[in-house]
C-alpha positions as CSV (number, residue, x, y, z in Angstrom):
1,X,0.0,0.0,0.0
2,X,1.1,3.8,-0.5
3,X,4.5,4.6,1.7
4,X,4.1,8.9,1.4
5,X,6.4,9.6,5.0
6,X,8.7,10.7,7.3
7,X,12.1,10.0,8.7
8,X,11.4,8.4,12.1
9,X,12.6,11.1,14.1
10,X,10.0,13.4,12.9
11,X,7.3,10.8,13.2
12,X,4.1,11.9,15.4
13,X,1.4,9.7,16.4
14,X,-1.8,11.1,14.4
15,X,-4.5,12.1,16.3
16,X,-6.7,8.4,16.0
17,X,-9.5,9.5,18.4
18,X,-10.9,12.9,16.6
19,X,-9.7,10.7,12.9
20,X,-11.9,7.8,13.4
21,X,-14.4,10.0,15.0
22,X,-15.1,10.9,11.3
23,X,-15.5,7.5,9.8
24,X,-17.5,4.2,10.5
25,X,-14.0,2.6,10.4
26,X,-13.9,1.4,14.4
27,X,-11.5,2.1,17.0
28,X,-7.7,2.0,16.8
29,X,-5.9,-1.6,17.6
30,X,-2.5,-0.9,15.9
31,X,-1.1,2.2,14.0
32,X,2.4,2.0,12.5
33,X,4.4,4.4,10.3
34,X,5.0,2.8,7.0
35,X,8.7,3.2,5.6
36,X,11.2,6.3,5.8
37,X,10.3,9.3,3.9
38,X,11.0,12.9,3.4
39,X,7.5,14.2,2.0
40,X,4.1,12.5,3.7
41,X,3.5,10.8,6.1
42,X,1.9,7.3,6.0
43,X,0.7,5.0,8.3
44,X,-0.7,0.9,8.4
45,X,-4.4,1.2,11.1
46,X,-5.7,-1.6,12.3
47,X,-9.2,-1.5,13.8
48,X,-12.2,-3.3,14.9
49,X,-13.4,-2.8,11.6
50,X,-10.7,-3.6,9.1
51,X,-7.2,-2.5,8.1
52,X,-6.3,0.7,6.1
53,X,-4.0,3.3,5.0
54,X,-3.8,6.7,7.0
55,X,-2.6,9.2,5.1
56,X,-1.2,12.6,6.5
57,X,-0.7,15.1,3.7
58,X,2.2,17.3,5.9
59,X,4.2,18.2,2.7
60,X,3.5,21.7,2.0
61,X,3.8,21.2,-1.6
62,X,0.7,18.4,-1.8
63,X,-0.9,19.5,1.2
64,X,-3.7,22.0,0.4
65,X,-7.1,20.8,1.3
66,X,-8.5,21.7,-2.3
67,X,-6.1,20.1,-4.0
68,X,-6.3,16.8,-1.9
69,X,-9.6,16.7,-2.6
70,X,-9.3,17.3,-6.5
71,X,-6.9,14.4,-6.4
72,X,-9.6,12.1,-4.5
73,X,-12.3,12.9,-6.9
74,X,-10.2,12.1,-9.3
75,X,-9.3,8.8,-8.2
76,X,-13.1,8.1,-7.4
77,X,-13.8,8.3,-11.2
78,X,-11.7,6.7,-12.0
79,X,-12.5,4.0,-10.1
80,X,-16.0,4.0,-11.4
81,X,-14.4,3.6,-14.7
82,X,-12.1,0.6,-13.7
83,X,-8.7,1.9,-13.2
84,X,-7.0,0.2,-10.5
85,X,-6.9,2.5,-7.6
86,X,-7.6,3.4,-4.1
87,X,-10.1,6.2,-3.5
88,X,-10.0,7.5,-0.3
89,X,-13.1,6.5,2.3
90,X,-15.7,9.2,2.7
91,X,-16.6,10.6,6.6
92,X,-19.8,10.9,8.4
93,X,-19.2,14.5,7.2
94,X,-19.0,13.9,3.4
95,X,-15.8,14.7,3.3
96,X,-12.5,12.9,2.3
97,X,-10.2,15.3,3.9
98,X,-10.3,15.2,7.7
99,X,-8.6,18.5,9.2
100,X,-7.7,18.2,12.4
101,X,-5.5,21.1,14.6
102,X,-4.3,22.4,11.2
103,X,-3.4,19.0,9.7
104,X,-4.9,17.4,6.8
105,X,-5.8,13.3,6.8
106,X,-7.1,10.7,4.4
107,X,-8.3,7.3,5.2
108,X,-8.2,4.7,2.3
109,X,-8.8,0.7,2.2
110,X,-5.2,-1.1,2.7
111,X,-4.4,-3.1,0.0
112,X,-2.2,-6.4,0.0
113,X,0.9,-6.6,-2.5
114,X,4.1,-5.8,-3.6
115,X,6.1,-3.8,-5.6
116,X,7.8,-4.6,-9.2
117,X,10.9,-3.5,-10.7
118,X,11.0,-3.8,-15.0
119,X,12.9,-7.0,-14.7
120,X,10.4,-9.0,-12.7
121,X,7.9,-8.4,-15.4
122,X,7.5,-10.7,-18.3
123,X,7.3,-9.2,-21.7
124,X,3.5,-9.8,-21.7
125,X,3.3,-8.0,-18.2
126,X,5.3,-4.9,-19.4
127,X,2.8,-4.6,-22.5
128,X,0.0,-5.0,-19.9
129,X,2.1,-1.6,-17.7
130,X,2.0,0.6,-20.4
131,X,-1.3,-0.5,-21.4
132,X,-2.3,0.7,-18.0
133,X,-0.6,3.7,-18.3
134,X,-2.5,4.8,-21.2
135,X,-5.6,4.0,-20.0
136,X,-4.5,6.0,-16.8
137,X,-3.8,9.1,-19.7
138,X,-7.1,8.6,-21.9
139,X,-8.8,8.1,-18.8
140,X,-8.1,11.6,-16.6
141,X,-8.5,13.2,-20.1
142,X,-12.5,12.4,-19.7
143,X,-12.5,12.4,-15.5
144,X,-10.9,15.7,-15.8
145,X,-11.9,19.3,-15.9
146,X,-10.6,20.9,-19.6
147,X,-10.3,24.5,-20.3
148,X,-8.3,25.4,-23.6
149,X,-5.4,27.9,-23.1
150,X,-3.8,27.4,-19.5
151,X,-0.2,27.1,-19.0
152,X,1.4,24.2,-18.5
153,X,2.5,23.1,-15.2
154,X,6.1,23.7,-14.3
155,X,8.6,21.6,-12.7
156,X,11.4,22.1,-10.9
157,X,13.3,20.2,-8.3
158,X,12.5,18.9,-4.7
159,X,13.6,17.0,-1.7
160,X,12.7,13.6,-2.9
161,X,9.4,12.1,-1.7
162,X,11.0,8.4,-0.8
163,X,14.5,7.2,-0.4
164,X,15.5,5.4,-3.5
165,X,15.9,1.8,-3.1
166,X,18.6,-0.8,-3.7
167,X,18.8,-1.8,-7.4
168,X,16.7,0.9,-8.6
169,X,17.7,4.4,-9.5
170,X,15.1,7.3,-9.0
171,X,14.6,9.9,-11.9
172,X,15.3,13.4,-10.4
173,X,12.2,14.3,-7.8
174,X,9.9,16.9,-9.1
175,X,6.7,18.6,-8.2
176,X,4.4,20.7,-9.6
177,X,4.9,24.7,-9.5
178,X,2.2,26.0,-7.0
179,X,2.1,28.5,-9.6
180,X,0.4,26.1,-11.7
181,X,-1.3,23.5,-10.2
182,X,-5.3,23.3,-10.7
183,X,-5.3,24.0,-6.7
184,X,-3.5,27.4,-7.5
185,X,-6.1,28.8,-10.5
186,X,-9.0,26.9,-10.1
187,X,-10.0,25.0,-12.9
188,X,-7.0,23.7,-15.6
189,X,-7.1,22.7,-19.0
190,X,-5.2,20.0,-21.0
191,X,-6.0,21.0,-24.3
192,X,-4.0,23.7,-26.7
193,X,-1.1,23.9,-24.0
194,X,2.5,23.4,-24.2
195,X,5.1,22.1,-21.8
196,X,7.9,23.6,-19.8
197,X,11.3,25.0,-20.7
198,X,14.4,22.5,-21.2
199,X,17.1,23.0,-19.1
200,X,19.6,25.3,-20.1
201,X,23.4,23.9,-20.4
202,X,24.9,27.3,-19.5
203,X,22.9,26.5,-16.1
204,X,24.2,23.5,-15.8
205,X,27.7,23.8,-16.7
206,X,28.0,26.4,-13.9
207,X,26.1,23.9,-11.5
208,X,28.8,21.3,-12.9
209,X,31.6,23.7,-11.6
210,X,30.5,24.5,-8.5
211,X,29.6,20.6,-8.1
212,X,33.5,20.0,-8.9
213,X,34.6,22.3,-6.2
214,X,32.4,20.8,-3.4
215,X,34.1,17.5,-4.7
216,X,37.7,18.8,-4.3
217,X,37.1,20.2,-0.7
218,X,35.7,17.4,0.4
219,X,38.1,15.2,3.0
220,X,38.8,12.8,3.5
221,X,38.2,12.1,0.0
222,X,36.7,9.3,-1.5
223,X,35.6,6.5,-3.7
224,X,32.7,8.4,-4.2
225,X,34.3,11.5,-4.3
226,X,36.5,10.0,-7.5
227,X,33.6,8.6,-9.4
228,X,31.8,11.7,-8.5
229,X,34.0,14.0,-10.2
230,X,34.9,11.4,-13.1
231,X,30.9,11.9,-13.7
232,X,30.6,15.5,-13.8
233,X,33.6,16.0,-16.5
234,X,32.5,13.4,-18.5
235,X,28.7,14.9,-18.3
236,X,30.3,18.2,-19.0
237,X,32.1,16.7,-22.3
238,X,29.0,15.4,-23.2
239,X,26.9,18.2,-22.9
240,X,29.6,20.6,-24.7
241,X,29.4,18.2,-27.3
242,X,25.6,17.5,-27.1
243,X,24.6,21.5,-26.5
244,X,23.0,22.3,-29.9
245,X,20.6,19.2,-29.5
246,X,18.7,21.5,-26.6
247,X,15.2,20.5,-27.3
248,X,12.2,22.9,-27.4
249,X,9.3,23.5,-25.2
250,X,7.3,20.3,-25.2
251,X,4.4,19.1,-26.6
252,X,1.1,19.0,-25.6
253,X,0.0,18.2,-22.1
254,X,-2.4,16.7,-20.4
255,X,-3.8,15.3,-16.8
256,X,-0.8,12.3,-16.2
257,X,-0.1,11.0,-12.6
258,X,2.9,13.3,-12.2
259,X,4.2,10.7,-10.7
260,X,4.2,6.6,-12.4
261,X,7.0,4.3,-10.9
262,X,7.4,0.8,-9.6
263,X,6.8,1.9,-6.1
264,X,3.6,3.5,-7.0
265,X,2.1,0.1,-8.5
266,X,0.8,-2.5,-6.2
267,X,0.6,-6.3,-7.5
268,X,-1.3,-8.8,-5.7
269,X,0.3,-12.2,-5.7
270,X,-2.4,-14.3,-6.6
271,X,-3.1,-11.7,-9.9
272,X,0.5,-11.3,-11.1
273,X,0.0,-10.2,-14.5
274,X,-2.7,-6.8,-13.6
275,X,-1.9,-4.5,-11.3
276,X,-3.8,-3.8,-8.3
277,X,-3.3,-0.3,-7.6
278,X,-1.7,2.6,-8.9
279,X,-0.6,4.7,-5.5
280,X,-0.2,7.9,-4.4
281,X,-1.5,10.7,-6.6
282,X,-0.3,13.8,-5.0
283,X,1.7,14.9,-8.0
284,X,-1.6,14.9,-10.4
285,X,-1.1,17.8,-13.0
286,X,-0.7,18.5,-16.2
287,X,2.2,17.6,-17.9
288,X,3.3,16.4,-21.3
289,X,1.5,12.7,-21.5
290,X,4.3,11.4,-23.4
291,X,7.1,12.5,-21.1
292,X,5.4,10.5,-18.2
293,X,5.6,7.5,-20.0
294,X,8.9,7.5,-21.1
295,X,10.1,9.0,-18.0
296,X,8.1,5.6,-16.3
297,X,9.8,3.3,-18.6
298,X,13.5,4.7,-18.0
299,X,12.8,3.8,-14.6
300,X,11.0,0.6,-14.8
301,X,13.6,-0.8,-17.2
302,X,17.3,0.9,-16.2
303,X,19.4,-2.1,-15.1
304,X,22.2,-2.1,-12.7
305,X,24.6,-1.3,-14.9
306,X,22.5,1.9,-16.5
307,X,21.8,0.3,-19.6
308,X,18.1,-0.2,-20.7
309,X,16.3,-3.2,-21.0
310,X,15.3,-2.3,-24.7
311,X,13.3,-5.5,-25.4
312,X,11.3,-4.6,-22.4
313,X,10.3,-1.1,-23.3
314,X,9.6,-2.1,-26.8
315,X,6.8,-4.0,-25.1
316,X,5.8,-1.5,-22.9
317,X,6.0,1.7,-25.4
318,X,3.8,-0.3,-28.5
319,X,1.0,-0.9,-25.8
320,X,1.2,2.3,-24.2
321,X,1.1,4.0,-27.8
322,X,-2.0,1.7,-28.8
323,X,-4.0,2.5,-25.5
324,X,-2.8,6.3,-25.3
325,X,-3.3,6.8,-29.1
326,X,-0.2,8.6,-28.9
327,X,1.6,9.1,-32.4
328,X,5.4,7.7,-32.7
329,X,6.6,11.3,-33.1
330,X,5.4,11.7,-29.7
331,X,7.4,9.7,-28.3
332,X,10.4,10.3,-30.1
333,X,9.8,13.8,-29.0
334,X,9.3,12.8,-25.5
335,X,12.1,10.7,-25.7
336,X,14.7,13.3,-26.8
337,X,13.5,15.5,-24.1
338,X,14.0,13.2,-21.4
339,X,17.3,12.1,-22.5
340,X,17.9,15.9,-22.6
341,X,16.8,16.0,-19.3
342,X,18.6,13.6,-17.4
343,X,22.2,15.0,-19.3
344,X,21.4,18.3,-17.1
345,X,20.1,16.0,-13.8
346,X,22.6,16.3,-11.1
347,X,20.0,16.2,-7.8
348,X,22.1,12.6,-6.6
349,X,24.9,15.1,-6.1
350,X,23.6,18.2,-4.6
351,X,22.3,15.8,-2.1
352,X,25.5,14.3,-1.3
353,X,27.7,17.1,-1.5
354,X,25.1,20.7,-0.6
355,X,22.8,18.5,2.0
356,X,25.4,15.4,4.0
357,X,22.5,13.4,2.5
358,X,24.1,10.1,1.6
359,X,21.2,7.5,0.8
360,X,20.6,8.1,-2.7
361,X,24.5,7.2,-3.2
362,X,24.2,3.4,-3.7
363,X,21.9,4.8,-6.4
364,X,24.6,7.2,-8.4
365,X,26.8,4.6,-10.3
366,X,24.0,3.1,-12.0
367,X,21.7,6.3,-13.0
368,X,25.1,8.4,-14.0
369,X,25.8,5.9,-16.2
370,X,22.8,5.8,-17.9
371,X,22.8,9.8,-19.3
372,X,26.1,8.0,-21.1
373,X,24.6,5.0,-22.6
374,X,21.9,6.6,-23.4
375,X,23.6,9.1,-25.3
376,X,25.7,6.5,-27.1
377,X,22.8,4.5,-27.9
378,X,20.4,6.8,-28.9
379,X,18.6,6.1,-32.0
380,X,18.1,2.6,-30.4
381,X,16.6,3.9,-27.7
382,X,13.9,6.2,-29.8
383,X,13.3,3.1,-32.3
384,X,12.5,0.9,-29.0
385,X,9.8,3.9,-28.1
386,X,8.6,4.1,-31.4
387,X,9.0,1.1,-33.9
């Protein structure tokens, strides 16, 4: 089930007794924080009438009331149109959102499973991912509220909302711009709108340079501290090299789940081949479609070595394209800005070196070398997306 939380030392016990007060969901047996975090806070509630998920929206990014609930009702429908999911459950009130002194709550159903990485799934059950994900796409795009003309949402970089894990690396944690989030302006569009600016390389060579000198003055030095700084002049070469192929402003956007990765898809054991839940929708925006699932797929399918399991997102891109009835230049678009985007993604670093935050290291050697082999392989990796 969803694990949105907190570091343990900044864990508080939620408030049970005014909580279940609002729902026909029993009294409290057991109530334990689910994993380390640095965003939400989660919790695993047994009581007298079941088990569930308590969810305490304490990131200020996610956390307004309005645009918790736009996120339920969205869930809700889609639900009713059978997408995998886990609404929230509704109070005595009405309500999904419980405030209570200042903080805002959600209680959903808990849901039994486990998580997948791209090379547990068969080819068939990656074809069956992106299938999902389209639907997902095609499916906000009628739950959704349209108006033509609004800006895009913007991105930009935040304290990640999970530790990475062992064997997997994590894209660069983003958010939504408050600026432009439905909750912000009322009522959003995703239709006639264009996406965000790519990063620019004269920003990121001077982020490479100060990166270098953190990694000089750091002592003792390291084995990190080596392959750190063999990284950032090789990405530097790279992008001197690579500079002209800046992409534009992307394509068109839509409502995507801002935020599609292994640990936001449940599977049940006894129903390996579906999913049974597609978690945590805090990020919900509008975004290019195409970029989601491309950005999903690099991190479904990077092995250990940061090379991409190509067969495997052949699978996953054709269905995703079918279901989506997104066009191959699409993706090829998509795909260039990505790949654009993770030459100019550096956030592993700046946690190390800016923040003495270490536990995204294990993560570095693989995910800096995929912006390499990526680069090297690159028509291989579009004709995977596309063909």
């Amino acid at each position: 089930m969803p694990r949105s939380s907190v570091p343990p030392a900044v864990l508080h016990a939620p408030p049970l007794g005014p909580l279940l007060k609002r729902y026909a969901a029993g009294s409290a047996l057991t109530c334990e924080p689910v994993d380390e975090g640095l965003l939400n806070r989660g919790y695993r509630l047994s009581t007298t009438r079941g088990r569930y998920f308590l969810k305490h929206h304490f990131d200020p990014e996610t956390a307004d009331p309005a645009a918790i609930v736009r996120q339920h009702r969205a869930t809700q429908r889609l639900a009713e149109l059978g997408v995998p999911v886990a609404p929230p459950l509704t109070g005595r009130d009405g309500r999904t959102v419980a405030v209570v002194g200042g903080h805002a709550y959600a209680l959903h159903p808990w849901i039994d499973g486990r998580h997948r990485h791209g090379g547990q799934l068969t080819p068939g059950q990656c074809g069956r991912l992106g299938t999902l994900l389209g639907v997902v796409h095609a499916s906000l795009e009628r739950v959704m509220p349209a108006r033509e003309g609004v800006a895009p949402v913007r991105t930009r970089l935040i304290p990640a909302q999970r530790q990475p894990r062992e064997g997997m690396p994590a894209e660069s944690p983003r958010t939504a711009d408050r600026a432009g989030t439905p909750g912000a302006t009322g009522v959003l569009g995703a239709m006639d709108t264009v996406g965000s600016e790519s990063a620019d390389p004269v920003d990121t060579f001077a982020l490479i340079d100060a990166l270098l000198d953190r990694v000089r003055r750091h002592r003792p030095a390291d084995t990190f501290d080596a392959l750190a700084r063999h990284r950032l002049l090789e990405r530097r070469e790279l992008l001197e090299r690579q500079a002209e192929r800046r992409p534009p402003r992307g394509g068109s956007v839509g409502w995507v789940h801002g935020d599609f990765h292994p640990f936001n898809v449940l599977y049940r054991d006894d129903v390996p081949d579906v999913p049974a839940a597609i978690l945590d929708w805090d990020r919900l925006g509008v975004q290019p479609r195409a970029e989601e699932a491309v950005r999903a797929a690099v991190i479904f399918f990077v092995r250990p070595v940061g090379a991409l399991d190509l067969a495997r997102v052949r699978s996953y891109a054709r269905a995703y394209r079918r279901s989506a009835g997104a066009a191959p230049a699409e993706l090829s678009a998509a795909v260039h800005r990505v790949w654009w985007e993770r030459l100019n993604d550096f956030w592993m670093l700046r946690w190390h070196y800016e923040r003495g935050d270490t536990r995204a290291d294990p993560q570095f050697p693989a995910a800096s070398a995929l912006a390499v082999w990526w680069t090297r392989e690159y028509d291989a990796v579009c004709e995977a997306f596309v063909e």
